[in-house]
Each structure stands twice: as structure tokens, then as C-alpha cells.
N, C-alpha and C positions, 0 to 999 in steps of 0.2 A: 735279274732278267729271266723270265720264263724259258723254257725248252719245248714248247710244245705247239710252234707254229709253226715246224712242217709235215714234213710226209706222213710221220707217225701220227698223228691228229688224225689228219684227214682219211688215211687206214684205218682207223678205229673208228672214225665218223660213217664210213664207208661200212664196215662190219653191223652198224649197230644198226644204220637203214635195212640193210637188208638180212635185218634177224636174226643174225650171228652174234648175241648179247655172250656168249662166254669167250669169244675172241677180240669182242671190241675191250671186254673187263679187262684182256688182258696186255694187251698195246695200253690201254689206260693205264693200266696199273705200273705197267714196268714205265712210263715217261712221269707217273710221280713219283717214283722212285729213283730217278734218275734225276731229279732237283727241282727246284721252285716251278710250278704251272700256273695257268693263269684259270680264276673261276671257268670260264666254259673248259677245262679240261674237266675241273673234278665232277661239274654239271653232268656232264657225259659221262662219267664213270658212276653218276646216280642213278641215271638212265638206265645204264646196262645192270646194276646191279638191280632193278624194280624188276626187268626182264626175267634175270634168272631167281626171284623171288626170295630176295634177301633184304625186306624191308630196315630192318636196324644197318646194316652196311651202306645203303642206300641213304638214310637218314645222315650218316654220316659224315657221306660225300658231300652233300647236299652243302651239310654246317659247314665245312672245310669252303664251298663257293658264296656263301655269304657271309662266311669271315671276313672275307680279301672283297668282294663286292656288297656291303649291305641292300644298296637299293636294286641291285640285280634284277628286273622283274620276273625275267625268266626261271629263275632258281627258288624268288618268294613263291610263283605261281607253282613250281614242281611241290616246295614244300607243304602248303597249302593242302593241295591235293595229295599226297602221299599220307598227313596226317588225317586228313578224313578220310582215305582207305584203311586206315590203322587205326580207328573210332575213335579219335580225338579232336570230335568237331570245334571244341571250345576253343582247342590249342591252333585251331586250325583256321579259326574265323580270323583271330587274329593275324597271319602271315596274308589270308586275302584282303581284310582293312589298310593291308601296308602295299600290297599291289596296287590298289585302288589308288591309293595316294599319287606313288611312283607315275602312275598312268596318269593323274591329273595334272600331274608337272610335264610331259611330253608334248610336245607341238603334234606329232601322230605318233598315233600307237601301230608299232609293229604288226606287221599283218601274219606273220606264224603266231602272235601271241591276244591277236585278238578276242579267239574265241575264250581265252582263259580269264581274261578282264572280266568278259559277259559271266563269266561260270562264276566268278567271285564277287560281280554284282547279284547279282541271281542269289547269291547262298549270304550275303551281307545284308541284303533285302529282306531274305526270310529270315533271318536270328534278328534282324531288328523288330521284324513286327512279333515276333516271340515273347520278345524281351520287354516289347512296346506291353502286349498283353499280360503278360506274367506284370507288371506293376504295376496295373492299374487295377490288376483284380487285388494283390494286395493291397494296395491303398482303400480300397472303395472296402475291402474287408474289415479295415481299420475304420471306418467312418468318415472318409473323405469326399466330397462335393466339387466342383468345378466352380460351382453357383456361391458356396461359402468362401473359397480360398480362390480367385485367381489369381494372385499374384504365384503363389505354391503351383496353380492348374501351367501358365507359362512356364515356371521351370520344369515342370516333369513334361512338358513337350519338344523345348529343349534340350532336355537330358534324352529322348526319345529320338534326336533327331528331325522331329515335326516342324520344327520354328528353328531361325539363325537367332544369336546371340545382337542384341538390337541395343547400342549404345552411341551418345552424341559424338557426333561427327562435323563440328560447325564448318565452314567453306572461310571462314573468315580469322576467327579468334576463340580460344580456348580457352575458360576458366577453371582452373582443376579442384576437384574434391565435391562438385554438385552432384548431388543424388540422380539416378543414371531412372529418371520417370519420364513414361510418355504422357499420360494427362494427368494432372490435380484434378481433386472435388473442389465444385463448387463451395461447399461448407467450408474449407480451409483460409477463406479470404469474407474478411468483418464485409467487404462494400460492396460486395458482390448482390447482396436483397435489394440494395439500394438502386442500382443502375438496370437491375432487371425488373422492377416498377416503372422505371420510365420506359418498357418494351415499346408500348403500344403509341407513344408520343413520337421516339427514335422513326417507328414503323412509317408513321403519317409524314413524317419529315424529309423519309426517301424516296414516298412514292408521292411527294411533290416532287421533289426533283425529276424523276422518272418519267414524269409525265410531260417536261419540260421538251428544250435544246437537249440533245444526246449530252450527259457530263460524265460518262464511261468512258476509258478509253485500255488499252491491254494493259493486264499487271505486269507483263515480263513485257518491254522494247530494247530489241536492238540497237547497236552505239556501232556506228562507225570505226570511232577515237578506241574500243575495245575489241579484245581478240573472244570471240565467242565459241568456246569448247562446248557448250551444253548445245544437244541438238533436238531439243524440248519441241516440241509442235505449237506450245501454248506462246511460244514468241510471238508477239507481235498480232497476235490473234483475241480476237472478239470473245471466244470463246471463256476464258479469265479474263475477266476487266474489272477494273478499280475506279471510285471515285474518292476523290481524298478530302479529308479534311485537314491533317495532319500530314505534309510531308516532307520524310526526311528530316525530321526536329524543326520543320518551317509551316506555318499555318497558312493554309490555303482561304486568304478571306472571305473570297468570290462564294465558296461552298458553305464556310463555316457560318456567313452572316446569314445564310437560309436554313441552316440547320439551329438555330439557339437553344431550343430544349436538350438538343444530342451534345450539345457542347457544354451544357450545364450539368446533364448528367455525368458528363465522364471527368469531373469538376472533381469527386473525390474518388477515384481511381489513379492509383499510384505507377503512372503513366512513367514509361524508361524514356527520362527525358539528356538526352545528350546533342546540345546544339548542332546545326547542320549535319543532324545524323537520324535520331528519333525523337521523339516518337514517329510512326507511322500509322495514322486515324485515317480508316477509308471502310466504304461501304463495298464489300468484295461479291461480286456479280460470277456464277458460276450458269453458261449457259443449257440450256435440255441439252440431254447427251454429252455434256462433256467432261472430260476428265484432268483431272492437275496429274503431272506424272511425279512418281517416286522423285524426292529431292530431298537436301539438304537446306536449313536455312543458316544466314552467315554467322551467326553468336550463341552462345550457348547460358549467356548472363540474363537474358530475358527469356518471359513466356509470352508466348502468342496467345490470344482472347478472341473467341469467336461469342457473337451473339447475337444468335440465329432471329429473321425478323422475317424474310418469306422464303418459307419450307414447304414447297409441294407433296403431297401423298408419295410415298413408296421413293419418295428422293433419293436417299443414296446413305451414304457414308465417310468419315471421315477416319483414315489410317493413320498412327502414329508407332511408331516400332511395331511389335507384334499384337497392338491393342486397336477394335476398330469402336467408333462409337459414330451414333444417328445427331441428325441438326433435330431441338426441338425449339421450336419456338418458344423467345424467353427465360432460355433455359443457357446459360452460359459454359462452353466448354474451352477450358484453360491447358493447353499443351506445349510439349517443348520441342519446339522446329527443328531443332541442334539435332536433332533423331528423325532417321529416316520417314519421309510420310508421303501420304497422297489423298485425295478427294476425287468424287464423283458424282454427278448427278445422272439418274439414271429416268428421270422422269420430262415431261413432256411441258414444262415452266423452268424458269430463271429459281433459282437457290439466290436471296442475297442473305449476308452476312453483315455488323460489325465488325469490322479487323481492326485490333491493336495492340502494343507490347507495351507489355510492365519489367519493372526489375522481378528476377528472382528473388523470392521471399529469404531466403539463404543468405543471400550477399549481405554485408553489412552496410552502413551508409558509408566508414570509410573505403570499404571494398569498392562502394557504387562509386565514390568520388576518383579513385583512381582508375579504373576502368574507363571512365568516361573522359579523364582527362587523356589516357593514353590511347583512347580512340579519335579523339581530337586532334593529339600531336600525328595521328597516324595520316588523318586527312590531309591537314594540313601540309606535309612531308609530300605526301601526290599531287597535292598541287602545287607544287613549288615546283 
């Protein structure tokens, strides 16, 4: 049990406000020597020791308050700053990196230690972008490109602190050991030439539809029967809308008998087919101006296939972890939903899209068979 919660503390606390640093040393000094204190004693004996200019004793004190307290903020922030008076910026970045932390864990930060937070953002800010420049000038010395190596360009922005660490997060179900990518190349899948010749047929097939009865209607609806945590804008709203051919592993006749060439095409595409569940075949309707917000999708064992059929000028974007890419007409883009994404159209026409999921090319067939059996028993089990 410490000895230094009363009078004498507060006497040496008393001394060292009003600049008396070789009397507060020494009330400090004689109540740690008089047996166990608690970190703000020896904090206060750092204090008066910086006063009367005895850096190394002050270092000292310091070590001895974050012995007994590591995450102290007030003693990383004194040390911090005591080693950048004492020109050891590097030793010094590190004690404000661990302020910073301490602080992001607090519901509020102390209002005497405010300013110190700012001073150690302030001074973590500029040794990051230092450090950000010192490698890129090496690298770029060395012959390095952005435009050659992105996948390399991402990690040294991450290592930079420019980008978070972007890995699958499904909402739903987890397959372990998949390679952690946000889109494939088209080139990677034999049937992809295939189904992007029939672009221009799929095209004509939609904006028959389109031009019909409304067969839009929102991709995200509200459920009653369900508790809804997401508080997405795109519920229930026009703005995403979907028309299916495919849903839920259930074929929408009504749609699909007016589509037959779209339905022939995607005849040899290796569709994630899991009864009462997927595939999910739908032409995805992104209104002017609107946005799909950051989400997760539920599985991480398929990929999502978009293929782009009306893409207005200056459209927009599609985000997948830290990789963004454009809709091009005819141009098939293959991503994995299981990772953070969003979309946007930022032009003055409807974006429509092909949506639909394949297995992961990884899985094996009997991986896919048991995955799909145990997504099965999964349904099943909720609705019982």
C-alpha cells in the first residue's frame, strides 16, 4: 500500500506549482524513501527534477511511474517529451505512438492532458510522412512503379499508414485458408469470353424489360419477422434495385422466360448453386447519384460477377478493400464481397449491371459439396 496520499503529496504538489522545484524534490524524495508510492508520486518527483535541470534523474523517476503504471498517459506524455528535449526524437516517437493508443482507448481524454495528445499527434503526423517519403524515394531509387506492382504499391501504403489492412469479413459464414483478394482478372476463368459475346444480346434483353411494367424493385427490403441493426439508407429504397432471374437458388420464371438468350448464356458459368439459397441472377439497377454504402456480403466461398451492360460517361466506381475499379461495358469484373466494398454512380443515368455468384475457384467440388450441404442444414434449422 502506498504512503503518499496525504499531506506530504499534496505539500510537494503545492511546492512544485508555485516553482519551488528543489523543495517539492525534496518532500518527494524523503515519501519515496519512506516506502512503496504510487506512479503520480515518482511523476512529480520527474517534474521537479526537469525543473532544477537534471534530465538523467528525471528520466529516471519517470521509468520508476511507468514501471508500476505502463499505460499512465500522463508519464508516456512527460516521457515523450523529455526525450525530445534530450534529442532523441526516434526514442521519443515511440512513447507518443503509445499515448496515442492509451487515448484511443478513453471514452474522454483528460482535459490537463489534452494539449499533449495534439503535441504527440502533431509530432507522429510528421515522422509518418518522413518516413512515408524516405521510402518511396528509396524504392522509386531502386526501380519501383505503382503502375508495375500494385499489389507491392498497397502494402507500402499500408505500411505507411495510408490504407487499413482490408481482409474478408463475411456477416454470415467463414471459409478458412482463401486467399485474402479483392478482385480477379478476367483472364483467370476459361468462360468468361464466352458470356461477354453475348453482352450486346443480355443488353437488348434488359431494356426490353425496362421498357415494360416497373420489374425493379429495392435490393435491400426490410422484414418485419427480422431485427435490423444496419441502418443503410439503401433499404428499401429505389435507389439499388434489382430484378432477378435467379433468386435465392429459386428461378424466377416470369423474368427468366423473357430473358432466354441471358439465360443461355450464363448456361456455362459455374453458378454457386445451393438450393433455396443461390444462386442469385439479377440485373442490378444503380440510380443517378446514388450510392451503395461500405458493407459486407454474407459468405466468403463465392465470388460476385458483375457485367456491366449500361454505363453512362464519368459513372462512377466500384470499391473492394483498398482496390477501386470502373464498370466498362462488356467487360466482366469478378470480386469477393466477403471484403469490405461500395459503389457509386456519380452521373446523371441508371448504371445497370449482371449480378451473380460462382463458387470460389479454390474450393474443391468436395469442399463445395459440403459447404452447401451445411448451409442447407443451416436453413433448414431457422426454419424449423
Amino acid at each position: 500500500m502506498s504512503n503518499d496520499s496525504g499531506q506530504g503529496l499534496q505539500e510537494a504538489l503545492a511546492a512544485l506549482r508555485a516553482g519551488r522545484a528543489a523543495e517539492a524534490e525534496q518532500r518527494l524524495q524523503q515519501l519515496v524513501e519512506n516506502g512503496p508510492v504510487a506512479a503520480a508520486t515518482w511523476l512529480a518527483l520527474a517534474f521537479a527534477r526537469v525543473n532544477l535541470e537534471r534530465p538523467d534523474d528525471a528520466l529516471a523517476a519517470v521509468d520508476q511511474a511507468l514501471a508500476l503504471e505502463p499505460r499512465n498517459i500522463r508519464a508516456l506524455l512527460f516521457k515523450a517529451d523529455h526525450l525530445d528535449r534530450m534529442d532523441q526524437p526516434r526514442i521519443a516517437l515511440g512513447f507518443y505512438q503509445a499515448a496515442l493508443r492509451v487515448a484511443a482507448g478513453m471514452q474522454q481524454v483528460p482535459p490537463d492532458v489534452a494539449q499533449g495528445v495534439n503535441r504527440a499527434r502533431e509530432v507522429s503526423d510528421r515522422w509518418a510522412a518522413h518516413y512515408e517519403n524516405y521510402l518511396l524515394e528509396e524504392m522509386e531509387a531502386a526501380g519501383f512503379t505503382r503502375r508495375d506492382n500494385p499489389r507491392f504499391a498497397e502494402s507500402l501504403d499500408i505500411a505507411c499508414g495510408k490504407l487499413p489492412v482490408q481482409l474478408q469479413q463475411p456477416t454470415r459464414y467463414y471459409f478458412p485458408g482463401l486467399p485474402q483478394r479483392a478482385f480477379y482478372e478476367r483472364s483467370e476463368f476459361s468462360w468468361v469470353a464466352g458470356l461477354e459475346a453475348h453482352t450486346d444480346a443480355i443488353r437488348e434483353e434488359l431494356l426490353g424489360l425496362m421498357s415494360g411494367p416497373e420489374q425493379f424493385e429495392p435490393y435491400l427490403e426490410s422484414d418485419a419477422n427480422r431485427p435490423r441493426l444496419n441502418t443503410s439508407r439503401n433499404f428499401d429504397s429505389m435507389d439499388w434495385s434489382a430484378c432477378y432471374l435467379w433468386r435465392e437458388g429459386t428461378l424466377v420464371e416470369e423474368v427468366a422466360s423473357r430473358c432466354p438468350r441471358t439465360m443461355a448464356a450464363l448456361a456455362g458459368v459455374p453458378l454457386c448453386l445451393i438450393p433455396g439459397q443461390m444462386p442469385s441472377v439479377l440485373f442490378s439497377k444503380l440510380a443517378p447519384g446514388a450510392r451503395i454504402e461500405p458493407h459486407h456480403g454474407a459468405v466468403n466461398s463465392r465470388l460476385i460477377c458483375h457485367l456491366p451492360l449500361v454505363v453512362p460517361q464519368n459513372c462512377g466506381e466500384l470499391r473492394v478493400g483498398n482496390d477501386s475499379r470502373s464498370w466498362r461495358e462488356g467487360e466482366l469484373l469478378v470480386f469477393d464481397d466477403s471484403m469490405e466494398h461500395e459503389a457509386w454512380n456519380q452521373s446523371r443515368e441508371a448504371r445497370v449491371v449482371l449480378l451473380f455468384d460462382i463458387w470460389r475457384p479454390e474450393l474443391s467440388d468436395s469442399e463445395r459439396h459440403w459447404v452447401s450441404t451445411m448451409l442447407q442444414a443451416v436453413k433448414t434449422y431457422q426454419a424449423s
